[in-house]
DRENMARVO-712221 format. One record per residue: x, z, y of N, C-alpha, C in turn. Coordinates in steps of 0.001 Angstrom, whole numbers, plus 500000, padded with zeros to 6 digits. Layout:
BEGIN
XZYXZYXZY
...
//
This chain:
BEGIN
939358752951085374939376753943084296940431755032084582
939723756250084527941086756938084642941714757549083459
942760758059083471943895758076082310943102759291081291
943976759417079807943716760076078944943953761582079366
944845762263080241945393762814080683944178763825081932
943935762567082618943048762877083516941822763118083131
941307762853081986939608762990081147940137764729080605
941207764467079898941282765829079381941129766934080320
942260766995081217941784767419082384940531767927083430
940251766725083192938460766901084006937438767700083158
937917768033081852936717768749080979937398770045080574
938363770216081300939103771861080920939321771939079393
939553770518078572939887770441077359941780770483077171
942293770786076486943449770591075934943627769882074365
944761769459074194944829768584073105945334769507071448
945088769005070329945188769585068964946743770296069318
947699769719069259948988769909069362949502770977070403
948528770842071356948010771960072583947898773344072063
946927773133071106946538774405070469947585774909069937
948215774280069093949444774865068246950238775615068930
950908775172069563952066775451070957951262776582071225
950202776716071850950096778097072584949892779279072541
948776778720070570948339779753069996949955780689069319
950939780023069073952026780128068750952955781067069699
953060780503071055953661780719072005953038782398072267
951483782664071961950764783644072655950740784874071890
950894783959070434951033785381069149952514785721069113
953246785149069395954722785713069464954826786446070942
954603786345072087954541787223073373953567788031073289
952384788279072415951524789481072638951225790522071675
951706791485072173951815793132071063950153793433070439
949478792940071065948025793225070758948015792203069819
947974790539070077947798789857069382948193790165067552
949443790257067722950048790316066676949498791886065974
948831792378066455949001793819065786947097793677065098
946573793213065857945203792435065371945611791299063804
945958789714064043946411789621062974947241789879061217
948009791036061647948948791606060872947548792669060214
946573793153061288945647793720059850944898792963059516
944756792199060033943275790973059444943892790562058396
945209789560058285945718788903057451947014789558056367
946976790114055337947488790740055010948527789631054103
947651788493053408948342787474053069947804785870053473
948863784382053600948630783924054250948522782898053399
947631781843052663948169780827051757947408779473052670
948274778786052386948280777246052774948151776281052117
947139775758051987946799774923051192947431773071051441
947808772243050650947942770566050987949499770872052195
950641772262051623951232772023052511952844770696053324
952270770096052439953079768190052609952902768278053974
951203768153054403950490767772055617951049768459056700
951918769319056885951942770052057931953306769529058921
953420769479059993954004769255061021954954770008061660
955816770059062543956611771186063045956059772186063823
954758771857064312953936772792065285952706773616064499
952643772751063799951793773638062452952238774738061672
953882774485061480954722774866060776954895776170060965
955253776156062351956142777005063557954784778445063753
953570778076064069952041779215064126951955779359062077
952243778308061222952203779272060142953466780783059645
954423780400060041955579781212060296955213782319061115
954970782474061868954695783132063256953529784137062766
952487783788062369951184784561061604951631785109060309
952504784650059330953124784983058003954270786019058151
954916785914059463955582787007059229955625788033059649
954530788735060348953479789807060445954000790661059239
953478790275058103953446790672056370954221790505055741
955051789008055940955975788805054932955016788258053452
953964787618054187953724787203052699952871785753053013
953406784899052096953300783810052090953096782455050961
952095782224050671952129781500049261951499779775049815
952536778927049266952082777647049814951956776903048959
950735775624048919950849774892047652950335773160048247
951152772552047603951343770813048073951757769907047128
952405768649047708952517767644046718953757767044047261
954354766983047735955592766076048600955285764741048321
954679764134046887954491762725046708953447762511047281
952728763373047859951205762948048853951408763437050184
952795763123050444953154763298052256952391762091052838
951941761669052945951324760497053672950731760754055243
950844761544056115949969761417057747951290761634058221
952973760994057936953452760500059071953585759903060515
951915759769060569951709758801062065951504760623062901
951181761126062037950745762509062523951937763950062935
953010763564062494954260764308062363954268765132061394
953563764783060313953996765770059041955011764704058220
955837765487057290956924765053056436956518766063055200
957069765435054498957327766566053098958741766696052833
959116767237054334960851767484054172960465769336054398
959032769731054809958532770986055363958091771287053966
957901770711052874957549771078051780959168771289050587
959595769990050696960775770193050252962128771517050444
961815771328051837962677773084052225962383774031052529
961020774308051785960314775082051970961475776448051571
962400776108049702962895777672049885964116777727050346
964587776771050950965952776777051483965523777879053066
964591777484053669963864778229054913963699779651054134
963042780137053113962648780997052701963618781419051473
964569781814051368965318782294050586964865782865049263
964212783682049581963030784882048496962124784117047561
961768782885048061960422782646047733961015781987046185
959836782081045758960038781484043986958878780277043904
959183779141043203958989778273042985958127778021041972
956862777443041804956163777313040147955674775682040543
956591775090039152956030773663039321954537773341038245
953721772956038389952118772978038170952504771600038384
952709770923036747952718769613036498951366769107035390
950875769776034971949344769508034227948474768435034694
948342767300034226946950766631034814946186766690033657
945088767251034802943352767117034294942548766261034426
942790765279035216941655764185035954942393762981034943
943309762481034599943257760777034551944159760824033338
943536759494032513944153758901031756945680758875031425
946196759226030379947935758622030126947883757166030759
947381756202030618947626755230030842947586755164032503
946835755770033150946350755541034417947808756563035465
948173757482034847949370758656035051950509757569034770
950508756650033647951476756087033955952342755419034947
950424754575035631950719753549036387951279754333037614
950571755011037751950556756246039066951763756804039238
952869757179037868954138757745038545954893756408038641
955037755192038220955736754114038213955727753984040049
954715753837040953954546753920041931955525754635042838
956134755811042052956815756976042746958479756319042312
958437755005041553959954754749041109960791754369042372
962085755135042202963288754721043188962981756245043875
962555757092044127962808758105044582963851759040044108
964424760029045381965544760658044556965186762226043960
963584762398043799963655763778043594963765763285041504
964369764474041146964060764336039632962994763938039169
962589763374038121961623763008037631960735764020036811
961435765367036338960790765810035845960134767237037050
960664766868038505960123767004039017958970766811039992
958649765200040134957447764140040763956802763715039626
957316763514038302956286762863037378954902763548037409
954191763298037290952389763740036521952494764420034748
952921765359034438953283765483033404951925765304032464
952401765105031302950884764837030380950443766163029702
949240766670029699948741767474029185948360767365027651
948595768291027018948480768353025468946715767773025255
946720766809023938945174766242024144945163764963025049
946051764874026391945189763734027171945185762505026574
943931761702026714943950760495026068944100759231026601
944578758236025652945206757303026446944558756775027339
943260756613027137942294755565027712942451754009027794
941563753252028479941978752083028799942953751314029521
943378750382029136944216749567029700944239749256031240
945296749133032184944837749028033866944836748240034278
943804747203034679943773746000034857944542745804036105
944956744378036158945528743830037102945013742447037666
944635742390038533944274740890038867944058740916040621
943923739287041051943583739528042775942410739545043002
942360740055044229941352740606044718940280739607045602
940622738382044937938916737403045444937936738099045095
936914737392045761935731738406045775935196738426044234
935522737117043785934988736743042496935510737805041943
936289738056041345936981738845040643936497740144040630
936687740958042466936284742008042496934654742462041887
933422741236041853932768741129041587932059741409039910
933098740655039383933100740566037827933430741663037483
935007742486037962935264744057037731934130744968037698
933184744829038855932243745630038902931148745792037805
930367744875037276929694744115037032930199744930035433
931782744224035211931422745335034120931688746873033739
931851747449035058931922748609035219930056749187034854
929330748810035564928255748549035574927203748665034158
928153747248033377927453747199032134927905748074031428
928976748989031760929441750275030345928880751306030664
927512750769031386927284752291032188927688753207033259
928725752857033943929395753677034719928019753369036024
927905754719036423927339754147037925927716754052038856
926770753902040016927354753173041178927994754228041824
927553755501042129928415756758042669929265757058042290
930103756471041207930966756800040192932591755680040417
931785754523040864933098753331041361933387753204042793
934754753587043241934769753348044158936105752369044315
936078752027045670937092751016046289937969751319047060
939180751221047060940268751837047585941232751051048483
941239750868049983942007750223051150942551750931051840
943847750009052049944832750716053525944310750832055067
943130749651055297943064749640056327940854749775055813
940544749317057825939494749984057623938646748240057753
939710747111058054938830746305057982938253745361056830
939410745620055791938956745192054523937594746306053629
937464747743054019936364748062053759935065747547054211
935356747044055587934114746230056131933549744866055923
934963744332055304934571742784054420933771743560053393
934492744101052627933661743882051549932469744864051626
932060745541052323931083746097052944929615745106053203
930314744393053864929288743008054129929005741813052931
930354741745052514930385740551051549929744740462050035
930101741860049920930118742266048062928200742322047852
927412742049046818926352741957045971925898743287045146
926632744239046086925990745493045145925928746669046444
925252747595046489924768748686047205926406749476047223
926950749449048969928199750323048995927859751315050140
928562752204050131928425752497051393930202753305051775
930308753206053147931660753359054047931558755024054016
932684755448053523932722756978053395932658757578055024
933389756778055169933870756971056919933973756112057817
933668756268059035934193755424059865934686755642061260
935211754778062103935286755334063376934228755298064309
934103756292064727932804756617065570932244755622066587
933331754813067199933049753783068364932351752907067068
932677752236066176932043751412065019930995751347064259
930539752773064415929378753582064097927733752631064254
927188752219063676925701751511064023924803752096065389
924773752994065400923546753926066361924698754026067728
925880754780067106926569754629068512926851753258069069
926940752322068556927176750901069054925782750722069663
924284750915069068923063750468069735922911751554070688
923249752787070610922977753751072111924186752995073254
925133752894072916926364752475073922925712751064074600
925414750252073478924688748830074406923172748910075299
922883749919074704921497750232075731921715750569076553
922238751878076618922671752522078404923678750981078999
924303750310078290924835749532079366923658748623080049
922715748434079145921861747355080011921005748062080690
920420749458080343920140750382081713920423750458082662
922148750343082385922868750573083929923520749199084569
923086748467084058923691747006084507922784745908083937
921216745849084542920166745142083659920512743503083336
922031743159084014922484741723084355923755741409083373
924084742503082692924919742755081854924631741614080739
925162740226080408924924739414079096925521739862078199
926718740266078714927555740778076902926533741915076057
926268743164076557925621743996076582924209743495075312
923507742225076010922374741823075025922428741435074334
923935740434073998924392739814072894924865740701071681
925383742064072265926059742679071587925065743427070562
923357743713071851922786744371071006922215743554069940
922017742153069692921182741058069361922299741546067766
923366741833068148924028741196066615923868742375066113
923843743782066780923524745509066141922528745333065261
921304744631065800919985744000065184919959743217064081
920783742013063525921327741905063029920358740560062745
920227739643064289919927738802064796920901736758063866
920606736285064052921343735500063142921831734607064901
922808733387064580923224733119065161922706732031066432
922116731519065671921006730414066282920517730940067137
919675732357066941919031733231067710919857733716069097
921259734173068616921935734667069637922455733779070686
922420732471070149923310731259070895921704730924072022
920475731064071796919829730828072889919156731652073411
919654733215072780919601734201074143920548733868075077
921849733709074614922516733717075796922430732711076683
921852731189076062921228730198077091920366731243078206
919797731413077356918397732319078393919005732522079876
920093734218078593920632734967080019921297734025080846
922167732979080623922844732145081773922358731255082756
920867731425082391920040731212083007919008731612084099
919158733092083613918711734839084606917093734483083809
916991734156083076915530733791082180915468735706081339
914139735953080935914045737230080750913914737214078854
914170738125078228914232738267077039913148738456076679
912618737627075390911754737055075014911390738065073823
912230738547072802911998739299071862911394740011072046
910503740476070853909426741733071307910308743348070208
911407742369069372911892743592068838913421744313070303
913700743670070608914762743916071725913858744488072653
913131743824072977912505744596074724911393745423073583
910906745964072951910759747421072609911831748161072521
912898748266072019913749749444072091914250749005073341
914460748531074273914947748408075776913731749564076893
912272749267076054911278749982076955911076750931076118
911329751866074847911288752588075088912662753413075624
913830752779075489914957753781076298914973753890077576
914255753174078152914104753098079305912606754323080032
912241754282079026911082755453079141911712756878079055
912585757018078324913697758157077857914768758434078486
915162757485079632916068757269080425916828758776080957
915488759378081691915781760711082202916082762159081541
915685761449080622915602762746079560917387763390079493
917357764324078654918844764821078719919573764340077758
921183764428078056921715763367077045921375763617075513
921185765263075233920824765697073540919289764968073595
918526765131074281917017765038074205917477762915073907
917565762636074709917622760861074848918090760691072919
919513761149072838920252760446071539918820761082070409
918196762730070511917685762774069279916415761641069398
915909761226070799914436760715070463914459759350070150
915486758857070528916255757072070645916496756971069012
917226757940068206917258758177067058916064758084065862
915123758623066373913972758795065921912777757685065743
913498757084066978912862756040067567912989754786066327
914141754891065826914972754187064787915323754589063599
914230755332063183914215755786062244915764756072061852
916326756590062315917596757215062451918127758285062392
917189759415062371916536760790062844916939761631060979
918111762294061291918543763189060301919642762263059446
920469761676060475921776760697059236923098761255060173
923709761051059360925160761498059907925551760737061327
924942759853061520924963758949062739924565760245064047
923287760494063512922558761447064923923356762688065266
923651763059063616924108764522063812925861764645064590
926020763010064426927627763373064777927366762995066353
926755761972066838926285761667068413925943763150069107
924903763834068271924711764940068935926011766156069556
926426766190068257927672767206068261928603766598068903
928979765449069857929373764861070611929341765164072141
927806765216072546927316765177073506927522767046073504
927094767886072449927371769348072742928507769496073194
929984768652072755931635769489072459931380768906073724
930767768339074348931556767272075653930512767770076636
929592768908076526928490769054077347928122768069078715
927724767472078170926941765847078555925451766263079089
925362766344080247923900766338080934922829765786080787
923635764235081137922692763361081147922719762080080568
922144761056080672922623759606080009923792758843080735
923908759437081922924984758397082700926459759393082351
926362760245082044927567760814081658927765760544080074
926681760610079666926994760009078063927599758294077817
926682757463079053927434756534079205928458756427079758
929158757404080495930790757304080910931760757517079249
931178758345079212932062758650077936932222757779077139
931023757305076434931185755941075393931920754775076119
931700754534077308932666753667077637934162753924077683
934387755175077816935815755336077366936165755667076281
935399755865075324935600756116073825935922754436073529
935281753766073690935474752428073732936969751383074050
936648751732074962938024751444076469939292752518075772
939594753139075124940802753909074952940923753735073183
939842753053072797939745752644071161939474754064070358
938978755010070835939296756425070325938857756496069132
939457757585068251939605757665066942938664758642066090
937752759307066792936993760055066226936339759255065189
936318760053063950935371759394062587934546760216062324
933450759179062057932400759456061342931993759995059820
932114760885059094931951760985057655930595761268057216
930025760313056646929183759630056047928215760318054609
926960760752054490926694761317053454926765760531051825
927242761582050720927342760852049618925965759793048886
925873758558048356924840758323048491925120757607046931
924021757049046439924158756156045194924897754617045418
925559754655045924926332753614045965927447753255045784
928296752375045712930236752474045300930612752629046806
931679753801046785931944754275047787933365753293048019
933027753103049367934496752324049836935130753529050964
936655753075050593937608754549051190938742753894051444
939378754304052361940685754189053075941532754852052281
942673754499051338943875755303051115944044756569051734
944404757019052739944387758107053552943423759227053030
942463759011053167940917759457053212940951760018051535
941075758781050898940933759412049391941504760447048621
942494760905049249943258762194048843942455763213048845
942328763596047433941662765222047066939790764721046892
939823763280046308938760762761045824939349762475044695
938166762302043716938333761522042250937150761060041798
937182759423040892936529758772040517936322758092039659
935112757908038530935617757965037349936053756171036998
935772755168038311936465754143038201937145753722039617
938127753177039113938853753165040826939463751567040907
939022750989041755939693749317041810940604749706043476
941986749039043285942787749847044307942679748273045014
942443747941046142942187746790046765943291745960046979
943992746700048049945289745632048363946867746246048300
947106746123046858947903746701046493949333746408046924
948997744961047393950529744371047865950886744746049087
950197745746049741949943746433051555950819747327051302
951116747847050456952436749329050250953633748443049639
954348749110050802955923749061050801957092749468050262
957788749474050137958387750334049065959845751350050736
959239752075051068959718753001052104959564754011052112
959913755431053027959386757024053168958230756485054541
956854757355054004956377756845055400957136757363056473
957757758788056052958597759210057509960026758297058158
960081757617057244961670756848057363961280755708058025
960365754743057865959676753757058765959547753483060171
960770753166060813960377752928062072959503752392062806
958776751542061918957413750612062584956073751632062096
956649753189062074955062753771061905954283753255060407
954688752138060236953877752333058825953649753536057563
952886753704057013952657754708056202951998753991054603
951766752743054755951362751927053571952733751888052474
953229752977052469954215753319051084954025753604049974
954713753843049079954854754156047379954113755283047517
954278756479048620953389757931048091951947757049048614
951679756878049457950138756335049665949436755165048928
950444754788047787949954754022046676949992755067045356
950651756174045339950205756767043837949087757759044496
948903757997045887947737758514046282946154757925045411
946285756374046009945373755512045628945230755538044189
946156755643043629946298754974042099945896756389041512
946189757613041782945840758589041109944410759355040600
943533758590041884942123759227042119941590758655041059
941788757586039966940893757442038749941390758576038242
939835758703036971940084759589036188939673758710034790
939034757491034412939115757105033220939412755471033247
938940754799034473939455753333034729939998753034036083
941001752036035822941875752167036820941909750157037296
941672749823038407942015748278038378943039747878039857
943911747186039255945039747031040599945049745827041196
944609745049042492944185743732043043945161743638044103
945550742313044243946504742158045100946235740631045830
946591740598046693946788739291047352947199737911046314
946363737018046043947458735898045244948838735487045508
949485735188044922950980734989044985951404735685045880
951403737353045894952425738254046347952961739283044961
953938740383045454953953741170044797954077742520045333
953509743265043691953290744585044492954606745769044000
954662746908044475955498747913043971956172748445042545
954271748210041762954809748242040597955537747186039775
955061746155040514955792744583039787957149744954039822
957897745239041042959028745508041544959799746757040303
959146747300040043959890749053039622959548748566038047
958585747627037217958653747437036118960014746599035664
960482745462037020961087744891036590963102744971036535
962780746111037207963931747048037234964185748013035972
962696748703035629963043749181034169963370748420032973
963066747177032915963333746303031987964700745784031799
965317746010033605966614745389033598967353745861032514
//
C-alpha cells in the first residue's frame, strides 16, 4: 500500500487545510487577487463561527480586510469539532482581536420547552463564562412543557419511550435518536422494532459500496473466500448459510446460490464497462438506481476520475485499508432518524431520546488530551435539538453530567 501522502500526490490532489494555507498565502501576495475580491465582497459574514480553526481563521481575516467589514455569528457552547482544530477561544476573542467590533447577545429560544432549556443549560454547569451569558434565556410565553424523562437505555425501555411517543401521535419523522458514536446508531439500527433510518454514514460502511467493493474483489481474485463471505452477509444471508459456503470455498467447490452467482454474472458482464457506467448499471441492477448510495459512489468515481473498474477497485481498497472518513448523508425519509451528536447540530426535533448520556465528560473538548470531544458542550448540543419532548438514557449504574451539576446545586 502506498502512503496517504503518496495517493494524494499521485492524483495532483492537495489536502482541505492545503487549501486554506494557500488560498491565504496567494490572496495576501497577489495585487490582482485582492483587488478582484475587495469588489466582489464588499461584506463578509460567517456563519457557526465556534467551528473555525486557525487556518480558517487566518483566509477569513485576509478576505475581510479588503473592506473592513465583518459580521460573525456562533455559539462558543457548540464548539464541539476539536478533533478538527477549531476552539471557541476564536469566538471568544473574537473582540479582543477586533477592537471596533460590537457585540449583540441573541439569547431568545424559539425551538424548546422551559423544561427542556433547563435541562440543556444545567449541561453547561461549571463553566466560567457568566451565566447570563451561556444560559438559553426564556422567551416571554415559552411553555413549560413536559417533564424530561430519565431512564437507561435497554432496549426495553428505549422501546416503550417510543411506543409512546407514537401513541400521542408524534410521528416517526418527528423522533429521533441521539449518539456519540456511530456504533450504537447501528445497534439500534438493527435491533429496534420500528422503521429508522442512519442520517449518515461512513462511506466505506455504506451497503452498495460494501457490495460493489466485494464484487470487484472476487472479479479480481475469483479465489478470494473472505470476499464471498463478506458478500453472503451484504445479502443478508443467515449464518448456517454462510458457515457452509465457506465449507464449500475450503474446499475450491463452486457457489451454489443462484442469488450470489447472478449478481457475480451480471458484474462480470459489466466488468469492462467504465467505472461511472459499471457503479450506475450494478446499481440498477439492485434496484439501487437513484439513492444517495449511487449518487455518492458516482460523485466519487467523478472527484477521483476513475476510468475503469480496476482503478475503482484500487481505491476502495484503500478507502478501506486507511479506514477513510468520507460520509454518506442519507435522504430524509419517514422514519426515526438516528444521529451522531456531532451531526445533530443545527437540526431540531419535536422528540429527542439522547442515547448515551453517561459518554460526555465533564471537560473542554479543546482541553482533552485524549482528543475526546464527548463533553458538556456536545451534550447541551444533544440535549438542545428537542423542541417539545426530551428523554435522557444512560448506561445502568453510571452517572451522567447532569446527575453531577444537580448535585452540586443542591449542595
Amino acid at each position: 500500500m502506498r502512503s496517504y501522502e503518496e495517493e494524494i500526490a499521485g492524483i495532483n490532489y492537495i489536502s482541505y487545510d492545503e487549501q486554506l494555507t494557500l488560498s491565504t498565502k496567494y490572496l495576501k501576495e497577489n495585487a490582482i487577487l485582492r483587488t478582484y475580491f475587495s469588489m466582489k465582497y464588499k461584506y463578509v459574514i460567517v456563519d457557526e463561527y465556534q467551528d473555525v480553526n486557525e487556518k480558517s481563521e487566518a483566509l477569513i481575516y485576509e478576505i475581510s480586510a479588503l473592506n473592513g467589514n465583518l459580521m460573525c455569528i456562533g455559539d462558543s457552547n457548540q464548539s464541539i469539532y476539536a478533533f478538527n482544530g477549531s476552539s471557541s477561544r476564536y469566538i471568544d476573542d473574537f473582540s479582543k482581536c477586533n477592537p471596533d467590533a460590537v457585540t449583540y447577545w441573541m439569547k431568545g429560544n424559539y425551538r424548546s420547552t422551559k423544561r427542556i432549556a433547563d435541562v440543556s443549560n444545567l449541561a453547561l454547569g461549571g463553566m466560567e463564562m457568566p451565566l447570563e451569558e451561556r444560559a438559553i434565556a426564556y422567551t416571554d410565553g415559552m411553555i413549560d412543557g413536559e417533564p424530561v424523562v430519565e431512564m437507561t437505555n435497554e432496549l426495553t425501555h428505549i422501546c416503550a419511550w417510543i411506543q409512546s411517543q407514537l401513541a400521542s401521535g408524534v410521528a416517526l419523522k418527528d423522533i429521533a435518536i441521539i449518539a456519540t458514536r456511530h456504533k450504537f446508531l447501528h445497534y439500534l439500527h438493527r435491533e429496534l422494532p420500528f422503521e429508522t433510518v442512519l442520517v449518515e454514514n461512513y462511506l466505506i460502511h455504506d451497503f452498495m459500496f460494501g457490495l460493489v467493493y466485494q464484487v470487484l474483489r472476487i472479479l479480481q481474485d475469483p479465489k478470494d473466500t473472505d470476499a464471498y463471505l463478506f458478500l453472503a452477509l451484504l445479502m443478508e444471508k443467515d449464518m448456517s448459510y454462510i458457515q457452509d459456503l465457506a465449507s464449500l470455498l475450503e474446499c475450491n467447490l463452486e457457489v451454489k446460490d443462484e442469488s450470489l452467482l447472478s449478481v457475480l454474472s451480471f458484474a462480470r458482464d459489466i466488468q469492462h464497462e467504465t467505472a461511472e457506467h459499471f457503479i450506475a448499471q450494478f446499481c440498477a441492477y439492485m434496484n439501487m438506481d437513484d439513492t444517495m448510495s449511487e449518487e455518492t459512489l458516482l460523485k466519487l468515481v467523478k472527484q477521483s476520475h476513475l476510468q475503469n473498474t480496476e482503478e475503482l477497485f484500487q481505491l476502495m481498497q484503500n478507502m478501506v485499508f486507511y479506514e477513510d472518513n468520507t460520509k454518506i448523508h442519507y435522504k430524509p425519509e419517514d422514519k426515526i432518524t438516528l444521529i451522531t451528536a456531532h451531526s445533530s447540530k443545527g437540526c431540531e426535533f419535536h422528540s429527542v431520546l439522547v442515547y448515551d448520556a453517561d459518554s460526555y465528560v465533564d471537560c473542554f473538548a479543546e482541553e482533552d488530551a485524549g482528543g475526546s470531544s464527548y463533553d458538556r458542550k456536545l451534550l447541551f448540543v444533544a440535549l438542545s435539538r428537542a423542541k417539545r419532548v426530551l428523554a435522557v438514557a444512560k448506561e445502568p449504574g453510571t452517572e451522567t453530567i447532569l446527575e453531577k451539576y444537580r448535585k452540586v446545586e443542591s449542595a
